[in-house]
TISEKE-440417 format. One line per 10 residues: number of its first residue (from 1); their letters; for each residue x, y, z of N, C-alpha, C. Coordinates in steps of 0.02 Angstrom, whole numbers, padded with zeros to 5 digits. Layout:
N
NUM = A = X,Y,Z,X,Y,Z,X,Y,Z | ... $
This chain:
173
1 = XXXXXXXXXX = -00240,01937,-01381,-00289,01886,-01390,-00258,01823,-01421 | -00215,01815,-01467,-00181,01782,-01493,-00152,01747,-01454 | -00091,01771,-01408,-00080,01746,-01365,-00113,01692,-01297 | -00163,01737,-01285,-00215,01690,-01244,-00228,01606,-01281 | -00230,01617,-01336,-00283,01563,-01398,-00218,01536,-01379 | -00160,01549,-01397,-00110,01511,-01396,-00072,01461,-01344 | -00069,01505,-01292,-00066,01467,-01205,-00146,01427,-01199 | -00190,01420,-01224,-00237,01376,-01209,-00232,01328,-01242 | -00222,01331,-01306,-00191,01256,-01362,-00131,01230,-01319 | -00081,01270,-01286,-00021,01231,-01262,-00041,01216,-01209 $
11 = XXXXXXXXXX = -00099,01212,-01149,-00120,01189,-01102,-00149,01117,-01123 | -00212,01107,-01187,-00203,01080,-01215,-00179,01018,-01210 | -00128,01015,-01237,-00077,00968,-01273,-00034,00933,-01216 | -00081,00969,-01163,-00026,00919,-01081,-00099,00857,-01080 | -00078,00817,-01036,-00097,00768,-01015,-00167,00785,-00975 | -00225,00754,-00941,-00241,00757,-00903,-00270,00696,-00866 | -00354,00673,-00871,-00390,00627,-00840,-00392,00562,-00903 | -00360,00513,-00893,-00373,00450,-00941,-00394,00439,-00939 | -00415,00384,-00867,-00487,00350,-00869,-00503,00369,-00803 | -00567,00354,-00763,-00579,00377,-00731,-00585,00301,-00675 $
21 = XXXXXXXXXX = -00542,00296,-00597,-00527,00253,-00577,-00592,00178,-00565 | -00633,00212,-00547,-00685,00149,-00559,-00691,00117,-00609 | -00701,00144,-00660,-00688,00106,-00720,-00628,00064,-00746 | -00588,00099,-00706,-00501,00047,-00721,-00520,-00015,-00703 | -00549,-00013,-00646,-00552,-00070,-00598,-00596,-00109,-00633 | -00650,-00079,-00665,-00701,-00126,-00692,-00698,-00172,-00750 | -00644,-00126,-00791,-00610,-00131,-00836,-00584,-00191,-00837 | -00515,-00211,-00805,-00482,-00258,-00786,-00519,-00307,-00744 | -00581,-00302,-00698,-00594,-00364,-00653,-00686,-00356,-00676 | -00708,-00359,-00751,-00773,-00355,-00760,-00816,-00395,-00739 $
31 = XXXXXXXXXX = -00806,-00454,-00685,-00857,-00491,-00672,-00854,-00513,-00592 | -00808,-00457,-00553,-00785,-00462,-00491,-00843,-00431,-00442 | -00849,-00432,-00376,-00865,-00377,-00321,-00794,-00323,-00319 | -00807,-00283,-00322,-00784,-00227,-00307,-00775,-00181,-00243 | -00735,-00184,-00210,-00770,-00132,-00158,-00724,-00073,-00139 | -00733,-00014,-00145,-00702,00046,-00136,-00688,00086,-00077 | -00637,00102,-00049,-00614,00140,00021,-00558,00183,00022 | -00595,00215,00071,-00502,00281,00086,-00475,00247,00158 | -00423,00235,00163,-00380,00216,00217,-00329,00255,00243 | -00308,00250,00296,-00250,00312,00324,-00214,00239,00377 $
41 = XXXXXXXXXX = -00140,00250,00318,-00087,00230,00366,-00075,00236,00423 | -00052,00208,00494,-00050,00238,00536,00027,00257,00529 | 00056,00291,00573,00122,00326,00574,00197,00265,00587 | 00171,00208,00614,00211,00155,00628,00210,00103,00559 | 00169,00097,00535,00170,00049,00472,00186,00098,00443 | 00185,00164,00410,00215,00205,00393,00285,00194,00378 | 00314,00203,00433,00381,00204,00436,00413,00132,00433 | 00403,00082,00453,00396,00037,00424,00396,00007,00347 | 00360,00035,00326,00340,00042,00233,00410,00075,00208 | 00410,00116,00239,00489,00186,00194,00548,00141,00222 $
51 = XXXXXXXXXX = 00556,00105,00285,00600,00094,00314,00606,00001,00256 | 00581,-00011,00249,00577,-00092,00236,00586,-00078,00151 | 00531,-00043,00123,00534,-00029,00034,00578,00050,00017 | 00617,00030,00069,00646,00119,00037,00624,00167,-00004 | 00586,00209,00020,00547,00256,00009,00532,00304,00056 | 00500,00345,00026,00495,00398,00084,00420,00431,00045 | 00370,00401,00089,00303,00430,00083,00290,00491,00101 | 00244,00524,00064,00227,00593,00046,00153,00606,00097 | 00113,00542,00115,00040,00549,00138,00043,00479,00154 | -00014,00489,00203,-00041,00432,00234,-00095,00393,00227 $
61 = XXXXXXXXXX = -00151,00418,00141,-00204,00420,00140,-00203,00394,00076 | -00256,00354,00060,-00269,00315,-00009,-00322,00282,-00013 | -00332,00293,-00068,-00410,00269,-00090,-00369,00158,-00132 | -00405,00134,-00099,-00400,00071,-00101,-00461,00037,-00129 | -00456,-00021,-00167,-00498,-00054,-00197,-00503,-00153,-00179 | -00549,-00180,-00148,-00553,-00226,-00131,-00580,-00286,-00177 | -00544,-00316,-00206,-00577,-00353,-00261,-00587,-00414,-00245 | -00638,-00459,-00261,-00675,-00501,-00229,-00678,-00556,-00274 | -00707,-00623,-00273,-00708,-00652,-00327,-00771,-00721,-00310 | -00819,-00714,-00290,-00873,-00773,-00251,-00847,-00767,-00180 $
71 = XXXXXXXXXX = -00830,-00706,-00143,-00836,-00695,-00078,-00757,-00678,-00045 | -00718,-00698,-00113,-00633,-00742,-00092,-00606,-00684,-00124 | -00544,-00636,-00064,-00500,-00595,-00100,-00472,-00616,-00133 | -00446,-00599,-00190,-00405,-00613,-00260,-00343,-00547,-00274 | -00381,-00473,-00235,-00335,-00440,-00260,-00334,-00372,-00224 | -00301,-00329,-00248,-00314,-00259,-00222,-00276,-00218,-00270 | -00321,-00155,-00254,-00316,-00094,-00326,-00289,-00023,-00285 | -00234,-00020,-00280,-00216,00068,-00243,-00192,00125,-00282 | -00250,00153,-00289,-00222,00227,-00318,-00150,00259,-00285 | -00126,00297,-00325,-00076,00334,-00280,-00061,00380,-00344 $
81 = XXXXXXXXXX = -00061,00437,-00318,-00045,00491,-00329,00027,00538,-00309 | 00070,00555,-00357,00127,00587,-00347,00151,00634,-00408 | 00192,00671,-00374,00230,00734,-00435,00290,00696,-00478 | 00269,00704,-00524,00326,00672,-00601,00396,00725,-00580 | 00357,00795,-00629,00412,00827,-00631,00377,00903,-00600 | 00329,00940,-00621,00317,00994,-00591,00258,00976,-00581 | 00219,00925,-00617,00145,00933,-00616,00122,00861,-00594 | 00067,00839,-00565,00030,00771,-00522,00037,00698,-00592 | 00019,00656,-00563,00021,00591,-00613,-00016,00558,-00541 | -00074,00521,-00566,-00108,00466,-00524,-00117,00403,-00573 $
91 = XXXXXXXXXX = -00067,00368,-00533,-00090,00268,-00568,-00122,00233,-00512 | -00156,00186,-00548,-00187,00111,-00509,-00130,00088,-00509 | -00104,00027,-00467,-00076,-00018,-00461,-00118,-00086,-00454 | -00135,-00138,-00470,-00167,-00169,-00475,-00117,-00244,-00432 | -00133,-00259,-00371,-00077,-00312,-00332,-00141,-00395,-00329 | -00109,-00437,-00311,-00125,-00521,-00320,-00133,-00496,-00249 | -00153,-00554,-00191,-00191,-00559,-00128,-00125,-00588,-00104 | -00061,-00578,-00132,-00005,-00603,-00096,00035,-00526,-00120 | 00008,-00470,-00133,00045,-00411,-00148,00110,-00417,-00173 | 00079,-00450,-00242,00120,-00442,-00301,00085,-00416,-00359 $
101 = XXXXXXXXXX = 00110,-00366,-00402,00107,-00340,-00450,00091,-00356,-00506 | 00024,-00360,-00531,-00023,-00387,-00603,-00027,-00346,-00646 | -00021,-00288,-00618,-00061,-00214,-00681,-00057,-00155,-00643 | -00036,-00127,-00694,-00025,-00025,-00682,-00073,00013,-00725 | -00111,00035,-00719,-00136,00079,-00761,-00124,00155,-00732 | -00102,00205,-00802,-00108,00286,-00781,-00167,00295,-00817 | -00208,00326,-00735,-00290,00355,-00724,-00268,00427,-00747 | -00212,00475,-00724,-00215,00552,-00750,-00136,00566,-00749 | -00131,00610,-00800,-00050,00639,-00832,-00053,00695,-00834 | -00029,00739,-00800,-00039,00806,-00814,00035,00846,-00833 $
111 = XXXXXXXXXX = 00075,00798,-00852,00138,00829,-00874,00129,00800,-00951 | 00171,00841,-00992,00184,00816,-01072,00181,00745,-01090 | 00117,00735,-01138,00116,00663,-01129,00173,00617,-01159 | 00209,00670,-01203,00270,00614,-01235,00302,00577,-01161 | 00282,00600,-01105,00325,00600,-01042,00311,00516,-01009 | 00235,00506,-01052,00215,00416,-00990,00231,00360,-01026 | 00269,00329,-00981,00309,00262,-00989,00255,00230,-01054 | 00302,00171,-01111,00244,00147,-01168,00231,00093,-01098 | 00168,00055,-01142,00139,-00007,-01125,00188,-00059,-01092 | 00227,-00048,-01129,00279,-00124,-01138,00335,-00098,-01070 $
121 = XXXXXXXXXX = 00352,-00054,-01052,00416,-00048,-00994,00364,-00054,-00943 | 00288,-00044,-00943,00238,-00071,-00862,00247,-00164,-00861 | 00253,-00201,-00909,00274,-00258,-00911,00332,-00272,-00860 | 00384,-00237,-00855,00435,-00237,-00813,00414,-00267,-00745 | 00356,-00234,-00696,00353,-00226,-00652,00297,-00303,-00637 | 00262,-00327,-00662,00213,-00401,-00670,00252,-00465,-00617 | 00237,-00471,-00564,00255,-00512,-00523,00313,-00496,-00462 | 00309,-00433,-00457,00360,-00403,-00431,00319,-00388,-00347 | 00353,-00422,-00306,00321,-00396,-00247,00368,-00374,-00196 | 00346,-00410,-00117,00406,-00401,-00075,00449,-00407,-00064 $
131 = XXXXXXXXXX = 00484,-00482,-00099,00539,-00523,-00106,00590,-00488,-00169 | 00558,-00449,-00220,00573,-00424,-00262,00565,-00358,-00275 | 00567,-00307,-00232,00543,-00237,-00250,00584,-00205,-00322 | 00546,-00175,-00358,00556,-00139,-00398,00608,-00099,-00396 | 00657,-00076,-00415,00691,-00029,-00431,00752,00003,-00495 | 00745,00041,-00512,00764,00072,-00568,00828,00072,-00591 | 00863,00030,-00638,00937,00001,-00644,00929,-00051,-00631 | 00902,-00076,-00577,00914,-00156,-00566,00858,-00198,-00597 | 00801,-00189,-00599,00746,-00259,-00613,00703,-00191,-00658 | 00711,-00154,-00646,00668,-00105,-00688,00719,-00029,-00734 $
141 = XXXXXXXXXX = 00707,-00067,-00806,00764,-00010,-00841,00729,00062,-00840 | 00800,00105,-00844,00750,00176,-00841,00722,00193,-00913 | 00700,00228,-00936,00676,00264,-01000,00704,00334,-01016 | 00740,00338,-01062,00774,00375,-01102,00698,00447,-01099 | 00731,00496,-01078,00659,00548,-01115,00607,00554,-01062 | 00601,00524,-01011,00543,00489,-00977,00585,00455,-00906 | 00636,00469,-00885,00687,00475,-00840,00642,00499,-00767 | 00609,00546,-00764,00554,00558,-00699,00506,00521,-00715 | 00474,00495,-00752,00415,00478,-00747,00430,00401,-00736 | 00494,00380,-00762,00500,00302,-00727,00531,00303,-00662 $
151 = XXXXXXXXXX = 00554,00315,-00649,00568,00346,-00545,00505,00357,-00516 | 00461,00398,-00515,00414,00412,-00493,00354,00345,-00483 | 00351,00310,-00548,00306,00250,-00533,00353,00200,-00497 | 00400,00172,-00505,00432,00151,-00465,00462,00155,-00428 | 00457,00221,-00387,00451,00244,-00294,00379,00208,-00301 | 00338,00235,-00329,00263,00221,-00292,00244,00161,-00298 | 00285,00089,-00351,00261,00042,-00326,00300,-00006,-00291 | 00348,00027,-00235,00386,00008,-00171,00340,00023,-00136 | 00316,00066,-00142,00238,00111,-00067,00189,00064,-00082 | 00168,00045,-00151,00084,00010,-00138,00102,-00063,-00115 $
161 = XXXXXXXXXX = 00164,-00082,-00160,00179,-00161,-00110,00185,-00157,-00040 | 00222,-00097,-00012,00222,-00112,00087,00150,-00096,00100 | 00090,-00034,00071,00061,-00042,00107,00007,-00109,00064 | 00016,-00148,00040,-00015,-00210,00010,00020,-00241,00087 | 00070,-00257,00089,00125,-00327,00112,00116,-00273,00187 | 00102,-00241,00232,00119,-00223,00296,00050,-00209,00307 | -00014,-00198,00286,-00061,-00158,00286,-00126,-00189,00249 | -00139,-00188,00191,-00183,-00224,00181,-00189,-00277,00179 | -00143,-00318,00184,-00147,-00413,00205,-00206,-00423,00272 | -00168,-00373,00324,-00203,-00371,00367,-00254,-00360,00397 $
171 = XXX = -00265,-00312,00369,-00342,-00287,00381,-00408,-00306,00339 | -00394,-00328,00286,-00444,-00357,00214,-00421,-00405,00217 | -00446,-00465,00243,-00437,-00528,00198,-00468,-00559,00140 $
């Protein structure tokens, strides 16, 4: 019994749901239209995306956020979801209507929270788009301790800029 009590305190003490993604959005754009969707890459912008932002996507499917401002896109919000180290991590990425990079928020952590990047290394990534992709050593330092968990967001925000910059330019204006 002891044991049980004990593996449940250490379940515990992992990460899970931060905020919950509508609210991110509301959060950051409180006086916007909003508008919420799941989209599916097709297999050619796909490859395209991995081939152009070096990456190599896991899915084709994402819940996307259309942000509005008196009728006029201003922005877009893409969840994305991926494995840190054994266990899921889902951030917003928060991109400008020229899919560049304003704001990251982590929506859920389910690995050790000593594990998510502070406040201040998501600064790194603030204006970073196609001309500039993100990557780890060069424009974005890694984190000591936290070595997967800064790789992991920055694979995924090479993926939300192509499908921002190949994909949603196009289809949302």
């Amino acid at each position: 019994m002891v044991v049980l009590f004990v593996l449940l305190l250490a379940g515990l003490s992992y990460g899970g749901l931060i905020i919950k993604p509508d609210d991110a959005v509301k959060k950051i754009f409180p006086n916007h239209e909003i508008q919420k969707k799941s989209i599916m890459i097709d297999k050619k912008t796909r490859d395209m995306i991995q081939k152009k932002f070096k990456t190599k996507m896991k899915t084709s499917i994402f819940r996307i956020y259309l942000i509005k401002k008196d009728g006029n896109m201003i922005g877009y919000g893409i969840l994305h979801s991926h494995r840190v180290r054994t266990k899921k991590e889902t951030v917003l990425f928060i991109l400008d209507k020229n899919c560049r990079i304003k704001d990251i928020e982590v929506i859920a952590f389910y690995e050790p929270p000593e594990y998510i990047p502070p406040d201040k290394w998501f600064k790194n990534f603030e204006n970073k788009g196609a001309s500039e992709t993100p990557a780890v050593r060069k424009n974005i330092p890694n984190i000591t301790g936290a070595t997967l968990s800064s790789r992991a967001i920055t694979d995924a925000s090479r993926q939300v800029i192509g499908i921002c910059d190949l994909y949603l330019r196009e289809k949302f204006r």
